[in-house]
C-alpha positions in Angstrom: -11.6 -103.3 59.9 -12.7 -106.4 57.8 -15.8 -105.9 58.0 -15.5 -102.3 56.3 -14.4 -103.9 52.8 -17.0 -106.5 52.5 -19.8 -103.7 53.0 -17.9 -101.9 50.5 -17.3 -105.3 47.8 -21.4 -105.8 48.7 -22.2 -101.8 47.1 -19.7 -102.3 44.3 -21.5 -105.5 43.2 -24.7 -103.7 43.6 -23.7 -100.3 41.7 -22.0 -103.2 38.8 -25.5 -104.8 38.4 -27.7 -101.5 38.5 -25.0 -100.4 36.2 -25.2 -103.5 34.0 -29.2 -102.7 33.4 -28.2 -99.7 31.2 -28.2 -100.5 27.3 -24.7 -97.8 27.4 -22.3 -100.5 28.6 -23.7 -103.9 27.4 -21.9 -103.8 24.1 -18.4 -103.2 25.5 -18.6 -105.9 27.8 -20.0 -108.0 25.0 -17.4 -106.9 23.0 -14.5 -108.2 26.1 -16.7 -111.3 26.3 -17.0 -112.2 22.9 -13.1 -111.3 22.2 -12.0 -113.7 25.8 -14.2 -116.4 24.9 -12.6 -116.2 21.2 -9.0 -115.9 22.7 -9.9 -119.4 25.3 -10.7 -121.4 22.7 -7.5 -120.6 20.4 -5.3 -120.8 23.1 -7.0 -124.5 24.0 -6.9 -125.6 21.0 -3.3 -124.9 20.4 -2.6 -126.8 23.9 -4.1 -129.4 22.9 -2.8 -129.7 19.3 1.0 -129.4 21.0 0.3 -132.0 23.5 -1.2 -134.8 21.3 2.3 -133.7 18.8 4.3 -134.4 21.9 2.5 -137.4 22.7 2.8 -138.8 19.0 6.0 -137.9 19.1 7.0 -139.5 22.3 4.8 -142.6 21.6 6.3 -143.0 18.1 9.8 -143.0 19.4 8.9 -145.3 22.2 7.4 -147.7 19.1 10.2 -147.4 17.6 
């Protein structure tokens, strides 16, 4: 019975890529790509803004 889902993951993957050769739904998944890649780097960049303040902060009061 394991065997029967990989055969099936194998002709999804290979229906996704025949589909992904039509010009139809390229822009909507360059749309999601654009839009996640967008979202990554704001939500990095706020980590790492609030964790170099907590650091500052917990440096500066171990200065002090």
């Amino acid at each position: 019975m394991e065997s029967k889902p990989a055969i099936t993951t194998s002709d999804d993957t290979v229906r996704y890529r025949r589909r992904r050769r039509y010009p139809v739904p390229s822009p909507k998944l360059q749309t999601r790509g654009r839009y996640l890649v967008v979202a990554f780097i704001s939500v990095s960049v706020l980590v790492v803004f609030f964790s170099s303040s907590v650091f500052l902060i917990g440096l500066g009061d171990y200065v002090n």
